[in-house]
N, CA and C atoms of all chains as a GROMACS GRO file, in nm:
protein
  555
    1UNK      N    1   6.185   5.748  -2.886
    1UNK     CA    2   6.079   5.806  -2.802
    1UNK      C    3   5.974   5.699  -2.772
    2UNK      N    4   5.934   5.702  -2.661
    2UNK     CA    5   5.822   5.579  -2.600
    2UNK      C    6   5.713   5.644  -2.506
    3UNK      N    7   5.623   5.581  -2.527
    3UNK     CA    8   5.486   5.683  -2.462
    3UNK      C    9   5.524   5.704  -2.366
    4UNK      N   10   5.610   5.662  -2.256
    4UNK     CA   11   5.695   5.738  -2.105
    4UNK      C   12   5.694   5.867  -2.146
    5UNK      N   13   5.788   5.889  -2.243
    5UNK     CA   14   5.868   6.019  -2.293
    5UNK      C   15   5.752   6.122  -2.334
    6UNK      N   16   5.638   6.047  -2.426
    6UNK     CA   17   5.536   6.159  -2.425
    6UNK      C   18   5.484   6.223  -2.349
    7UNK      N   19   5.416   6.126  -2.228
    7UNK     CA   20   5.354   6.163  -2.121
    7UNK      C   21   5.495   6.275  -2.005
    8UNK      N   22   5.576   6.239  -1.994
    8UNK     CA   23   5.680   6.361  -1.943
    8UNK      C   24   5.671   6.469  -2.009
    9UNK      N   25   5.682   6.464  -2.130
    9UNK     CA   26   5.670   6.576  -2.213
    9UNK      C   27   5.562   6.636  -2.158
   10UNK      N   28   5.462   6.610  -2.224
   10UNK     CA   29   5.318   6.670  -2.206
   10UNK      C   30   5.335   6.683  -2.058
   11UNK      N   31   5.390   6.634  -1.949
   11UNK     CA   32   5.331   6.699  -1.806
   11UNK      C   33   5.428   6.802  -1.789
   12UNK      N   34   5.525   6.797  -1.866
   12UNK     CA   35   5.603   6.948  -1.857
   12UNK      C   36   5.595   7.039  -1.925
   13UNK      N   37   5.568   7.037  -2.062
   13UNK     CA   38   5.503   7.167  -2.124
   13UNK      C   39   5.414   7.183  -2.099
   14UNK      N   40   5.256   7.095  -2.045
   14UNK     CA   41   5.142   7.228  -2.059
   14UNK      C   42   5.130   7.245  -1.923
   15UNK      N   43   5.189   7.150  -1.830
   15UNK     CA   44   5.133   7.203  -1.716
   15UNK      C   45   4.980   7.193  -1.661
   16UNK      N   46   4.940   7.206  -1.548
   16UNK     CA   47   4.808   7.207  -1.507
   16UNK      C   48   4.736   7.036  -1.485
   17UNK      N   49   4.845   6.992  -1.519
   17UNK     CA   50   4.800   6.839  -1.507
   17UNK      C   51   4.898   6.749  -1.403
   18UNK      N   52   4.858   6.672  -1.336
   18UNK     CA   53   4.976   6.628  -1.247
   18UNK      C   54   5.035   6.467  -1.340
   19UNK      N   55   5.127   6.412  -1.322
   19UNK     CA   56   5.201   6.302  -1.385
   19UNK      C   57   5.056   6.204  -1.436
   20UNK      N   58   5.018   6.155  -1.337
   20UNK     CA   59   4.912   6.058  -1.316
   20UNK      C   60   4.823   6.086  -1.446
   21UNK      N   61   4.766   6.265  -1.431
   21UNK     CA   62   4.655   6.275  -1.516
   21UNK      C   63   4.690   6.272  -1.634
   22UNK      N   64   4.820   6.326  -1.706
   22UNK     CA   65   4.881   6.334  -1.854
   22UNK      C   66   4.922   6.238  -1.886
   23UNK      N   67   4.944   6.091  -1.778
   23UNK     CA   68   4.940   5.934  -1.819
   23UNK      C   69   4.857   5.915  -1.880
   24UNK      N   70   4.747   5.912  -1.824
   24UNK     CA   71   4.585   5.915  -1.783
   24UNK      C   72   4.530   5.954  -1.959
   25UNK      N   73   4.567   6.027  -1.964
   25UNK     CA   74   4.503   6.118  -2.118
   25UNK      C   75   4.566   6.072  -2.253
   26UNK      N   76   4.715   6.068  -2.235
   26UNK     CA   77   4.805   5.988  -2.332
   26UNK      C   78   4.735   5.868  -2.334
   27UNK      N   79   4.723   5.766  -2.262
   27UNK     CA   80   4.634   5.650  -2.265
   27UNK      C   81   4.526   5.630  -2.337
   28UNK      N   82   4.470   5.773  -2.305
   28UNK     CA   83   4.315   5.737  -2.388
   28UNK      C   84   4.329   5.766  -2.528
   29UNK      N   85   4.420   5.854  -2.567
   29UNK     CA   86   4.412   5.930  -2.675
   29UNK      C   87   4.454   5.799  -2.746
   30UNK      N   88   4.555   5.723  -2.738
   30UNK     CA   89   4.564   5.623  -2.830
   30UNK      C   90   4.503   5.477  -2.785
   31UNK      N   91   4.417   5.432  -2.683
   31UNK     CA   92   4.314   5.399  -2.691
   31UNK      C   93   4.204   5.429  -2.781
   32UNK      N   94   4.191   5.571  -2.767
   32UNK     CA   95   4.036   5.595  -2.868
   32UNK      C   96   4.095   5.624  -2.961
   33UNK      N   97   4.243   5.599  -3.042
   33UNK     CA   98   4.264   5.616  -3.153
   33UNK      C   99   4.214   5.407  -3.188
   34UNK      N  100   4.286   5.307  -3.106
   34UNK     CA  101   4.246   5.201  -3.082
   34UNK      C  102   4.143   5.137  -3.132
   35UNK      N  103   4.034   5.194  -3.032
   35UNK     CA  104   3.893   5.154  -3.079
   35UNK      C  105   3.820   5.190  -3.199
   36UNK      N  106   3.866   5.345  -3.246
   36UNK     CA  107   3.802   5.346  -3.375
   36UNK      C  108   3.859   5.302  -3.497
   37UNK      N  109   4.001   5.259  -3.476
   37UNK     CA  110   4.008   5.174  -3.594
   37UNK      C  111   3.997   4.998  -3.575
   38UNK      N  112   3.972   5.015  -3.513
   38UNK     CA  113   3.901   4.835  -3.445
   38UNK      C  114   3.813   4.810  -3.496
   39UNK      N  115   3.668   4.985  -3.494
   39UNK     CA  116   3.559   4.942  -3.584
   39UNK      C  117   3.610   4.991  -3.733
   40UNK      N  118   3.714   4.955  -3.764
   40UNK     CA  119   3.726   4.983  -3.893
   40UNK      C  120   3.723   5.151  -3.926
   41UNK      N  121   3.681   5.239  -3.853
   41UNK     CA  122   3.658   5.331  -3.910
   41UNK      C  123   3.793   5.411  -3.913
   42UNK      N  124   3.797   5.495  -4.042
   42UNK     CA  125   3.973   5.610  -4.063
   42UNK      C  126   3.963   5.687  -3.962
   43UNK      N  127   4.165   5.726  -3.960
   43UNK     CA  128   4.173   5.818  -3.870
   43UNK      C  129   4.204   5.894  -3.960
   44UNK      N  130   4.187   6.083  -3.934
   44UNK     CA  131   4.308   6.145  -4.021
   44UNK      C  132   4.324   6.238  -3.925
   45UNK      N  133   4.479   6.258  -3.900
   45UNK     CA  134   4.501   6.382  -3.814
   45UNK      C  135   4.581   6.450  -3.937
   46UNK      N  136   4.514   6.567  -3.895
   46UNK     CA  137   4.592   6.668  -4.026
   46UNK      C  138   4.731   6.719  -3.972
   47UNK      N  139   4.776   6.729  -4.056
   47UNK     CA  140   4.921   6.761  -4.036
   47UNK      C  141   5.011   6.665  -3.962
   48UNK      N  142   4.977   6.530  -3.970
   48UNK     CA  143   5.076   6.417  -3.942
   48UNK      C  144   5.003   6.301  -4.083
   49UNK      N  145   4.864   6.238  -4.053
   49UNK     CA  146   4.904   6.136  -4.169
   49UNK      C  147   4.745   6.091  -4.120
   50UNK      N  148   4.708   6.003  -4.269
   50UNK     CA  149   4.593   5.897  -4.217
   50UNK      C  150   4.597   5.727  -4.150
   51UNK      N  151   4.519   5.711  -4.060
   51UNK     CA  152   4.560   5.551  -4.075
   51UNK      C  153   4.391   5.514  -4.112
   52UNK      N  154   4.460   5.382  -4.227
   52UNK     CA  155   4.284   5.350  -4.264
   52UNK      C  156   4.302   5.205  -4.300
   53UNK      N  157   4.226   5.126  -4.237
   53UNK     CA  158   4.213   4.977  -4.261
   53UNK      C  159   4.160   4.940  -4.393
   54UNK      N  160   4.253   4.819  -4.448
   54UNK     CA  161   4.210   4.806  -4.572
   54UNK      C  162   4.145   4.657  -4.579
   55UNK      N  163   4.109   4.618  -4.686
   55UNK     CA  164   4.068   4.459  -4.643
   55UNK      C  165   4.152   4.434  -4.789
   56UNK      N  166   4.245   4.296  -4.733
   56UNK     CA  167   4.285   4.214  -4.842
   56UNK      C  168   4.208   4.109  -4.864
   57UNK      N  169   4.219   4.077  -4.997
   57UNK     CA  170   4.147   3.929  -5.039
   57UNK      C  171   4.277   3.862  -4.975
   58UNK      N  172   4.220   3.712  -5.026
   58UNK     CA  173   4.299   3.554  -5.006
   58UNK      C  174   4.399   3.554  -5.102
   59UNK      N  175   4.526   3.479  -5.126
   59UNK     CA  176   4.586   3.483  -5.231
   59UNK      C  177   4.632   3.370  -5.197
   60UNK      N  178   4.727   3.326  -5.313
   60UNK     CA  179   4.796   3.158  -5.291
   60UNK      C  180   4.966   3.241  -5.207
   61UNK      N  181   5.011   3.207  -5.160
   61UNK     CA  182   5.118   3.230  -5.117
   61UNK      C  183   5.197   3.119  -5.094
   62UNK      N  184   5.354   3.116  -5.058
   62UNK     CA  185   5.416   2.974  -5.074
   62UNK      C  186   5.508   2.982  -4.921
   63UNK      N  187   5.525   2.921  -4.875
   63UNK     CA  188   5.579   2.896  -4.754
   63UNK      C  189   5.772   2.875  -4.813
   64UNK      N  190   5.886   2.973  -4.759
   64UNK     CA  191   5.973   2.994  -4.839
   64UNK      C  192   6.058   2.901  -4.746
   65UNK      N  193   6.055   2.849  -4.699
   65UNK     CA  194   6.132   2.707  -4.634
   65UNK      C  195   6.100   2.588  -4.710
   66UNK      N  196   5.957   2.546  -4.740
   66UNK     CA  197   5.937   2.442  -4.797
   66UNK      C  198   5.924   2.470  -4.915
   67UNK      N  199   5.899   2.593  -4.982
   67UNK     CA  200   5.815   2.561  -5.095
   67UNK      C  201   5.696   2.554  -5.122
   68UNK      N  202   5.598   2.498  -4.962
   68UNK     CA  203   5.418   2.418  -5.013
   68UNK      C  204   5.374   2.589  -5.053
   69UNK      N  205   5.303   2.572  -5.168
   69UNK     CA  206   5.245   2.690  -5.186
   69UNK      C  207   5.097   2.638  -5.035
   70UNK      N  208   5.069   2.793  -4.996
   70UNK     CA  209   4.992   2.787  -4.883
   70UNK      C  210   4.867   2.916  -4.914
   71UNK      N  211   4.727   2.912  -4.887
   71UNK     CA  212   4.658   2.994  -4.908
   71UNK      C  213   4.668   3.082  -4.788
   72UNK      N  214   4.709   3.228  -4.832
   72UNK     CA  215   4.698   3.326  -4.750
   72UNK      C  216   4.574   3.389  -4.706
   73UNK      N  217   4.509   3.415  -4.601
   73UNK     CA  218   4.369   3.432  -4.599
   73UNK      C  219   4.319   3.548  -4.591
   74UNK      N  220   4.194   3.595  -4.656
   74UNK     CA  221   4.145   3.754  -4.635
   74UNK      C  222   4.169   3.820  -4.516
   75UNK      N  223   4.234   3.883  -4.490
   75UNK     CA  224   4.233   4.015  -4.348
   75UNK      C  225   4.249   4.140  -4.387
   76UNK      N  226   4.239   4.203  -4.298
   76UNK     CA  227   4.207   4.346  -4.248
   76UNK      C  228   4.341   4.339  -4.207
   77UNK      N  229   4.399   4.512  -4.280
   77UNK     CA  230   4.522   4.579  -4.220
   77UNK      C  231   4.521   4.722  -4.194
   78UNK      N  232   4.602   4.758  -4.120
   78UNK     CA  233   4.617   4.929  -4.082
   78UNK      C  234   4.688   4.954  -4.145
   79UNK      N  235   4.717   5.070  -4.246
   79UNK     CA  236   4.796   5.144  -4.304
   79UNK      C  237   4.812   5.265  -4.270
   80UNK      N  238   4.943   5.341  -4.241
   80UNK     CA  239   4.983   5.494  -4.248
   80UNK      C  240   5.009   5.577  -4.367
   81UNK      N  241   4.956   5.655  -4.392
   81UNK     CA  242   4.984   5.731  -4.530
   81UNK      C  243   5.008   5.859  -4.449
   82UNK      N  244   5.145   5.925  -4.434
   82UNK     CA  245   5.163   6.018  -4.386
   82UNK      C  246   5.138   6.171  -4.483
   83UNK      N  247   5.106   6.277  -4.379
   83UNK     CA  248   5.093   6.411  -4.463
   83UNK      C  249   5.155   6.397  -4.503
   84UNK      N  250   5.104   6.495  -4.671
   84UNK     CA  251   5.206   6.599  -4.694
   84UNK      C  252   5.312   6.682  -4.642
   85UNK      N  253   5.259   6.725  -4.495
   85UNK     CA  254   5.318   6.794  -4.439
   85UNK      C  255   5.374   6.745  -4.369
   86UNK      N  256   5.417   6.639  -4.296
   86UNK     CA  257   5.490   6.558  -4.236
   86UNK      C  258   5.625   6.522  -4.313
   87UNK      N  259   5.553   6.482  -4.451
   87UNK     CA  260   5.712   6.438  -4.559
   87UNK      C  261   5.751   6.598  -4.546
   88UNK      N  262   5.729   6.697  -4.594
   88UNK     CA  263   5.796   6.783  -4.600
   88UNK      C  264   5.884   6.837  -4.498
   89UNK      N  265   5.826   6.813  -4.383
   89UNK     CA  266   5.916   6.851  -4.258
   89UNK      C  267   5.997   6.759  -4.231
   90UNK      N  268   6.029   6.665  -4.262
   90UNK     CA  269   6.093   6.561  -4.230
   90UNK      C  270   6.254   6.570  -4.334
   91UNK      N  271   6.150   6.681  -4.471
   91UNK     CA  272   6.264   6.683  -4.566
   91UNK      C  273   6.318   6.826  -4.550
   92UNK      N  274   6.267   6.943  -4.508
   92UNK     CA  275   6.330   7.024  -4.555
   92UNK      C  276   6.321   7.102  -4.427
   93UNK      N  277   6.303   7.052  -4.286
   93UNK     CA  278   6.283   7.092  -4.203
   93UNK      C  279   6.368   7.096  -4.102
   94UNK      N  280   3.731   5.930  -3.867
   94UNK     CA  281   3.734   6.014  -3.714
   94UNK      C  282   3.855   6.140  -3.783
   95UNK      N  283   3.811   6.268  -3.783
   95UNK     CA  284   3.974   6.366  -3.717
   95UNK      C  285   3.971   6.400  -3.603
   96UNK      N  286   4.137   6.471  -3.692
   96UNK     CA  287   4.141   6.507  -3.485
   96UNK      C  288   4.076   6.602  -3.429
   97UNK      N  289   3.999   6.650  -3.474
   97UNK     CA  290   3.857   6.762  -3.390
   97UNK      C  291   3.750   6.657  -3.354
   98UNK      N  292   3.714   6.522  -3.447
   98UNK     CA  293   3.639   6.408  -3.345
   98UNK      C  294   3.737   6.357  -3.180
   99UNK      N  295   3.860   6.341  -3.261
   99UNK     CA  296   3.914   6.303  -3.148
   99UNK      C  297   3.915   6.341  -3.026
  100UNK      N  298   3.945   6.471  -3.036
  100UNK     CA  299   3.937   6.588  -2.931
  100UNK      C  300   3.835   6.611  -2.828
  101UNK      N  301   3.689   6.582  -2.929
  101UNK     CA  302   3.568   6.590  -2.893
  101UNK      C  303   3.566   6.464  -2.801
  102UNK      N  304   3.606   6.399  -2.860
  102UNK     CA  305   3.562   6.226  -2.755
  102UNK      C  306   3.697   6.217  -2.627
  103UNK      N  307   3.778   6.281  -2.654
  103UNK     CA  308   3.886   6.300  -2.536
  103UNK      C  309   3.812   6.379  -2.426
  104UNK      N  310   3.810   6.496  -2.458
  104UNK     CA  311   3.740   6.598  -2.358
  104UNK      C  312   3.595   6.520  -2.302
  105UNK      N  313   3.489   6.467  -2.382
  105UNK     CA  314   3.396   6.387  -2.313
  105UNK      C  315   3.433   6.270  -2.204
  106UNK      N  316   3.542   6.206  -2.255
  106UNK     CA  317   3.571   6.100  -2.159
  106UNK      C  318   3.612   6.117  -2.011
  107UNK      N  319   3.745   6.276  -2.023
  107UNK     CA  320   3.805   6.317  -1.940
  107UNK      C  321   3.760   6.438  -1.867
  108UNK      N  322   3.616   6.462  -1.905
  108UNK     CA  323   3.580   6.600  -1.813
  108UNK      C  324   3.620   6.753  -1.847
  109UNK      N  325   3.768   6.694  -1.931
  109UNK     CA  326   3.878   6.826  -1.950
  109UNK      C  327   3.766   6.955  -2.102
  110UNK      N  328   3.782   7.046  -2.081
  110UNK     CA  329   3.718   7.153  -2.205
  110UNK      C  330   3.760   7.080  -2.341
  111UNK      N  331   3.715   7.126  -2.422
  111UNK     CA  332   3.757   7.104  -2.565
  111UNK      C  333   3.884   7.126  -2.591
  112UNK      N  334   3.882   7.281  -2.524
  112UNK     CA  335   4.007   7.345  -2.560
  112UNK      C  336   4.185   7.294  -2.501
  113UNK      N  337   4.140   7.233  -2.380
  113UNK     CA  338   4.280   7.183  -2.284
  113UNK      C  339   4.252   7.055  -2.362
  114UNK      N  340   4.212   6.945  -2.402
  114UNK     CA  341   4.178   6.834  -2.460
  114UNK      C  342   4.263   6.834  -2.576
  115UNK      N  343   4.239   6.939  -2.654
  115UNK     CA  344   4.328   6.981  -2.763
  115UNK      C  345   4.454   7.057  -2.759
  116UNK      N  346   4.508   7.134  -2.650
  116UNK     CA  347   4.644   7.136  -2.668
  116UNK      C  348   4.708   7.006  -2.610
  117UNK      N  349   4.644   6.861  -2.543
  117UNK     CA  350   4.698   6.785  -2.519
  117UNK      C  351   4.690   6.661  -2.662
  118UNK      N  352   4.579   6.634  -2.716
  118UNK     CA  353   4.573   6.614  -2.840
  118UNK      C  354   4.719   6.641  -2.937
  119UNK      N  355   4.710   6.839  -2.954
  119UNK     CA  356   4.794   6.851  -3.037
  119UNK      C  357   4.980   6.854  -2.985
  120UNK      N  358   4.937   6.822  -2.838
  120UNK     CA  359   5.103   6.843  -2.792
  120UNK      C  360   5.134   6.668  -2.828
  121UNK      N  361   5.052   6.601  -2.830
  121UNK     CA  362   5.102   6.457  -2.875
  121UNK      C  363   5.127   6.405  -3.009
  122UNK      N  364   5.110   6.508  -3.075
  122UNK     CA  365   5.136   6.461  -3.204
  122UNK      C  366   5.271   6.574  -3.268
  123UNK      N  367   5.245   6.706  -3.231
  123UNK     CA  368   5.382   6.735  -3.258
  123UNK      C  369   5.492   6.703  -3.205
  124UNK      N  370   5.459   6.623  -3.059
  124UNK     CA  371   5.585   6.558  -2.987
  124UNK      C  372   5.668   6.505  -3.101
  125UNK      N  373   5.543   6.389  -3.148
  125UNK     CA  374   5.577   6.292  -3.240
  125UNK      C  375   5.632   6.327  -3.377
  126UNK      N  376   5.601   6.412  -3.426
  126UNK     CA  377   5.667   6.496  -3.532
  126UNK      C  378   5.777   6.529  -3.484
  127UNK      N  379   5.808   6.631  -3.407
  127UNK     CA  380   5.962   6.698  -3.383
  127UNK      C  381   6.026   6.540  -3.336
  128UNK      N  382   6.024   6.454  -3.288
  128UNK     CA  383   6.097   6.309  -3.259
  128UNK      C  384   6.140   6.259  -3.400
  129UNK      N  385   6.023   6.293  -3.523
  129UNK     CA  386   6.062   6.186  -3.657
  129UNK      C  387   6.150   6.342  -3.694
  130UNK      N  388   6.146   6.432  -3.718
  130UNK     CA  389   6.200   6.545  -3.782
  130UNK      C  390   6.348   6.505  -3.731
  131UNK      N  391   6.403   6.443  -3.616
  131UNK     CA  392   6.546   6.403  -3.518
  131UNK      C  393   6.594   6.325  -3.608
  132UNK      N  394   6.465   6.213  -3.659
  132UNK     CA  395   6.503   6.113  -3.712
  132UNK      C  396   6.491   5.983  -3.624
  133UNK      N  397   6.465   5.996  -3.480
  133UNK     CA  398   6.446   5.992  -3.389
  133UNK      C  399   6.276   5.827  -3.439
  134UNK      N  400   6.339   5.678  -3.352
  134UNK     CA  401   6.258   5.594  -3.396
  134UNK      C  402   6.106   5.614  -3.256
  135UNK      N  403   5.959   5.605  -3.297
  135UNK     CA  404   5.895   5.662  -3.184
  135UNK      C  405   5.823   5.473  -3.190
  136UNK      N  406   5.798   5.422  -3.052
  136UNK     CA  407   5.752   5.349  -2.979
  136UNK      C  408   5.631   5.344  -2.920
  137UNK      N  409   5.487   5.304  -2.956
  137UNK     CA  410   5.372   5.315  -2.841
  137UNK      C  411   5.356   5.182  -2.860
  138UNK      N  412   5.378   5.106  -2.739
  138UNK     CA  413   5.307   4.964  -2.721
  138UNK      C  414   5.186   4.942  -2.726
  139UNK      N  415   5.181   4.854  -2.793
  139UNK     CA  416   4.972   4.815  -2.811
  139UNK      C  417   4.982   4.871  -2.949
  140UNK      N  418   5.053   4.969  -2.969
  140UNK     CA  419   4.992   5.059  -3.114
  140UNK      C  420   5.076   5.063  -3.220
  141UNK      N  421   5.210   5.091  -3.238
  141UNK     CA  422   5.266   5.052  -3.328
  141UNK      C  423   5.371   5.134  -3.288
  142UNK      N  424   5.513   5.115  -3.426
  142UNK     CA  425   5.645   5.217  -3.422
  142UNK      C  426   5.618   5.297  -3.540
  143UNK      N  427   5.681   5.441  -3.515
  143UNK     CA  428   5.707   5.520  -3.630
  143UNK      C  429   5.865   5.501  -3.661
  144UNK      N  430   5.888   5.492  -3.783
  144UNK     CA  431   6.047   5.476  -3.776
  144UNK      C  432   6.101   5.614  -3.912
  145UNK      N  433   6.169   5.717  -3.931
  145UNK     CA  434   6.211   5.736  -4.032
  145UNK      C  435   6.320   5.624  -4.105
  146UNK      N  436   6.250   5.637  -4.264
  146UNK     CA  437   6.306   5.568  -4.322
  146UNK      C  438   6.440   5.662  -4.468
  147UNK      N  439   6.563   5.612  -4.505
  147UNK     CA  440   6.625   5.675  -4.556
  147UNK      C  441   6.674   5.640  -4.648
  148UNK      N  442   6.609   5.729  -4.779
  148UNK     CA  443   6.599   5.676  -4.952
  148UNK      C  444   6.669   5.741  -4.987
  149UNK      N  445   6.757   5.697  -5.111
  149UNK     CA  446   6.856   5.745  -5.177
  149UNK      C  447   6.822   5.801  -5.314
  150UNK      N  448   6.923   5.941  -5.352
  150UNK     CA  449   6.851   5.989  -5.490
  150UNK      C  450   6.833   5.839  -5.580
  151UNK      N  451   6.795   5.897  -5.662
  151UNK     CA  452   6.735   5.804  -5.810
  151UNK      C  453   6.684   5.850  -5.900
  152UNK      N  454   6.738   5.800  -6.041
  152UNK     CA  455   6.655   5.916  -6.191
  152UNK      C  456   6.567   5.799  -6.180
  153UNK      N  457   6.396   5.867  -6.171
  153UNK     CA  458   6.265   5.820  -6.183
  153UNK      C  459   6.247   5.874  -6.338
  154UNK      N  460   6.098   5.840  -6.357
  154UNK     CA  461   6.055   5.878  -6.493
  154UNK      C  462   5.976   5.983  -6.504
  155UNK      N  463   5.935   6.065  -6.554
  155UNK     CA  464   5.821   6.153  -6.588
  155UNK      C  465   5.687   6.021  -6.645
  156UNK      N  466   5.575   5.950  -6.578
  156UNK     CA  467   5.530   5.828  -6.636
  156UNK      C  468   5.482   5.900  -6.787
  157UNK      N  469   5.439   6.040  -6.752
  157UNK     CA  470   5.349   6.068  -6.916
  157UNK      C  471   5.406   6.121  -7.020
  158UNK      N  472   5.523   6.157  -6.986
  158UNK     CA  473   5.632   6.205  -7.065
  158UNK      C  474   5.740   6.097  -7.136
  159UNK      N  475   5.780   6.020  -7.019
  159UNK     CA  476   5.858   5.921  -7.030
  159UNK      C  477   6.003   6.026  -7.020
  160UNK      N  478   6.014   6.124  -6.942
  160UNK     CA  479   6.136   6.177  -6.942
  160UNK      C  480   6.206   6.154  -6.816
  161UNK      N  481   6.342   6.140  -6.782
  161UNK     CA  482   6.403   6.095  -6.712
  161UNK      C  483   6.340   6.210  -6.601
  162UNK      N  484   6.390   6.232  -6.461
  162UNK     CA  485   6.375   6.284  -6.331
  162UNK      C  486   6.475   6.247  -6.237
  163UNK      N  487   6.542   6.354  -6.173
  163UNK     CA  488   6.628   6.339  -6.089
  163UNK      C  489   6.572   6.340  -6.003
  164UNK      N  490   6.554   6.247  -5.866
  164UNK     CA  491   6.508   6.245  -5.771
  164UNK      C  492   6.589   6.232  -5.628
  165UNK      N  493   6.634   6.331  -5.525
  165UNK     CA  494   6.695   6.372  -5.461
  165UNK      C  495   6.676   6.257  -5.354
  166UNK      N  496   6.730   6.220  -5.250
  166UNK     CA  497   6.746   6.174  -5.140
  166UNK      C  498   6.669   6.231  -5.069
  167UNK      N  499   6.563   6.124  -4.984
  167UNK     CA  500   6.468   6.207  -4.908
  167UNK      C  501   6.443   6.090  -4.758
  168UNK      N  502   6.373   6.186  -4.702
  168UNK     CA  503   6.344   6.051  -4.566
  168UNK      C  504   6.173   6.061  -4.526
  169UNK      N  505   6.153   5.939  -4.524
  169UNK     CA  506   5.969   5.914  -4.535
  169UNK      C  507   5.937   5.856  -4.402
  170UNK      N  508   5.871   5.902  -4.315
  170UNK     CA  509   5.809   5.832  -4.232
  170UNK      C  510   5.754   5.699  -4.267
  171UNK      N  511   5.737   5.616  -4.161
  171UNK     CA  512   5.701   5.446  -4.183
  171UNK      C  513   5.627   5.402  -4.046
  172UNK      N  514   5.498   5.358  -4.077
  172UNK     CA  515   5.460   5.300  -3.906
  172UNK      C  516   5.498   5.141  -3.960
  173UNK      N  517   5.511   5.084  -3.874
  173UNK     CA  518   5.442   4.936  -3.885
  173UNK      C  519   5.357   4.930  -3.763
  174UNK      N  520   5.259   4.861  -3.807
  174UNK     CA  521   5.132   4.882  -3.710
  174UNK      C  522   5.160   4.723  -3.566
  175UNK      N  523   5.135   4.778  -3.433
  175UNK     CA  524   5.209   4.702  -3.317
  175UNK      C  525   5.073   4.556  -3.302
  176UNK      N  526   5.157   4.483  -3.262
  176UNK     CA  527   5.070   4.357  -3.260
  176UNK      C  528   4.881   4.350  -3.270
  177UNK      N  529   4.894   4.381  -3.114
  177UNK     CA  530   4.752   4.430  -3.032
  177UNK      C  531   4.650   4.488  -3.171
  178UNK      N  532   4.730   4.614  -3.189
  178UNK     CA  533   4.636   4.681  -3.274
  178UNK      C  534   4.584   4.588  -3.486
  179UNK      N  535   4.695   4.565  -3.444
  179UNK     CA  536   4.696   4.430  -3.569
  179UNK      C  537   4.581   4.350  -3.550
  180UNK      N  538   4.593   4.258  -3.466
  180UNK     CA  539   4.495   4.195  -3.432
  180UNK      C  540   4.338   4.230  -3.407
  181UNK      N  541   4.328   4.333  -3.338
  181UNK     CA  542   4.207   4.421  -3.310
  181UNK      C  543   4.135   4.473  -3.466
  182UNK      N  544   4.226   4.506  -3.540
  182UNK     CA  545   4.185   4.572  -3.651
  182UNK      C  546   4.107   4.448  -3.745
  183UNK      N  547   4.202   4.294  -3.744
  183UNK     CA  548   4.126   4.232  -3.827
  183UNK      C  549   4.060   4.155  -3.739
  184UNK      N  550   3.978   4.161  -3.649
  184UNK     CA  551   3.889   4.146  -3.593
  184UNK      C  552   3.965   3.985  -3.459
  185UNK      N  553   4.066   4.016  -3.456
  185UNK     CA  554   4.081   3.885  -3.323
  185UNK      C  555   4.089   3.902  -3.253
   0.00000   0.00000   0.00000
């Protein structure tokens, strides 16, 4: 499935929207999912999962071609921790 | 942010009520659910993939017990998060 497929979706089940506008909205929705974790801040949609940026420290890490151990540097990552209810539907659903 | 912020800042952006904001909100995410429930791998460029992933039973432990546990075969959702948003997040 690829945001094409969503946006078809969504202009055929709810209706009331023409192609353009349920592009239009799909866009933003994960845009402004985008921007607020840009400023760092969590998402949680209930009944699918959280995404929440974490900050790693630096660590030594080694480059596995050569060997040179190499310092890995502090960043920021997105993580998914899906519902509860998501694993469950996925398992018994 | 949840998704009732979300909703809120959708419908502000787009003019649309709270209420149409949110069955489009929530029609995008159960899309995305009934797609992983297929098993089905989901794609948003800029943002990342959902992929189900597929684990095999295994006797785990009880950690406070220390008693064995049969643990059934199960399938876990997995994002890996898509470039763009990678980058954005740790600030490049």
């Amino acid at each position: 499935m690829t945001k094409a497929d969503i946006i078809e979706a969504v202009y055929d089940k709810l209706g009331g929207f023409s192609k353009r506008e349920a592009a239009d909205l799909v866009e933003m929705v994960f845009e402004v999912l985008k921007e607020t974790l840009a400023k760092q801040e969590k998402v949680k949609i209930s009944g699918f999962g959280n995404f929440v940026v974490r900050e790693k420290k630096s660590r030594m890490g080694r480059n596995p071609q050569t060997r040179q151990p190499i310092e890995i540097s502090a960043r920021r990552v997105l993580t998914f921790k899906p519902s509860q209810v998501l694993k469950s539907q996925l398992n018994n659903g | 942010m949840t998704k009732s912020d979300l909703i809120e800042v959708v419908a502000g952006k787009s003019n649309l009520t709270k209420d149409k904001a949110g069955t489009v909100v929530n029609a995008i995410f159960e899309l995305m659910v009934d797609a992983m429930k297929e098993g089905q791998r989901i794609e948003i460029r800029n943002f990342g993939n959902f992929t189900v992933r597929n684990y095999p039973a295994y006797t785990g432990r009880n950690p406070k017990t220390g008693n064995p546990v049969k643990v059934g075969p199960k399938r876990m959702p997995f994002f890996k998060v898509g470039l763009e948003l990678k980058n954005r997040v740790d600030g490049k």
